[in-house]
C-alpha positions in Angstrom: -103.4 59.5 28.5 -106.5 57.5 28.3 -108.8 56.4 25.5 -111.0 58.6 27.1 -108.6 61.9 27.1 -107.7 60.9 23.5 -111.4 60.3 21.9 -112.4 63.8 23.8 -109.6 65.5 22.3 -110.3 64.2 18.5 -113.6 65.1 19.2 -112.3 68.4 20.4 -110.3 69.1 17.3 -113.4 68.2 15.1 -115.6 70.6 17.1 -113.0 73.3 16.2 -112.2 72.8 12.4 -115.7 72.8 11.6 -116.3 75.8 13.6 -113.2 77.5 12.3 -113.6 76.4 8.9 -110.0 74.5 9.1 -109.3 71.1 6.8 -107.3 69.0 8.6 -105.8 66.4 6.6 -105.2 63.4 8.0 -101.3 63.7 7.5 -102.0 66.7 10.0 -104.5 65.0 12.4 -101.4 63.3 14.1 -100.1 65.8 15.4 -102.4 68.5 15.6 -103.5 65.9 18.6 -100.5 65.8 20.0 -100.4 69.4 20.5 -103.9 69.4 22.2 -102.6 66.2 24.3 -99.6 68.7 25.0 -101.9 71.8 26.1 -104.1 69.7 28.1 -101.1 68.0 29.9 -100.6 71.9 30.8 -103.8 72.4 31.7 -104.3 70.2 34.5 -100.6 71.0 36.0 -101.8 74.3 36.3 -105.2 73.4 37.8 -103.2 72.0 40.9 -101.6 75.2 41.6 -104.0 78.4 43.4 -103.6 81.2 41.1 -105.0 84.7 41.8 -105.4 88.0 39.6 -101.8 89.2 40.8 -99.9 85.9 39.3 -99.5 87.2 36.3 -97.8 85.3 33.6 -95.3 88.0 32.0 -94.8 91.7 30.6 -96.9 92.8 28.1 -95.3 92.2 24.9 -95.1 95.6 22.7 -92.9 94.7 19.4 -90.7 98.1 18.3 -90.6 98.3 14.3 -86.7 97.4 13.3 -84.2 99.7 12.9 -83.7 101.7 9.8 -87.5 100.9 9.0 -87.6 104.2 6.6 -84.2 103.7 5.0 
């Protein structure tokens, strides 16, 4: 990744914890980056690959209450 990719993506997370009213400590700035480096890295592997309305990703997730919920 370059310093370019990695001053984009503090900049990035700044952008979004002011917006979101989030305090990042700096314990947590490590790897809060890491994750955007990691979800960027995913980004552009899908860029390379033609995707269409019909490529959908997976079922639509409906979660069931558990079993014996009343009891």
């Amino acid at each position: 990744m370059t310093d370019q990719t990695n001053d984009s993506l503090a900049r990035l997370l700044d952008a979004n914890a002011a917006v979101l009213s989030l305090s990042i400590t700096e314990e947590q700035r490590p790897g809060v980056l890491s994750y955007l480096a990691l979800a960027e890295s995913m980004h552009r592997s899908l860029l390379a690959i033609a995707l269409s309305p019909a490529d959908e990703s997976a079922l639509v997730f409906v979660p069931q209450p558990p079993e014996n919920a009343h009891g």
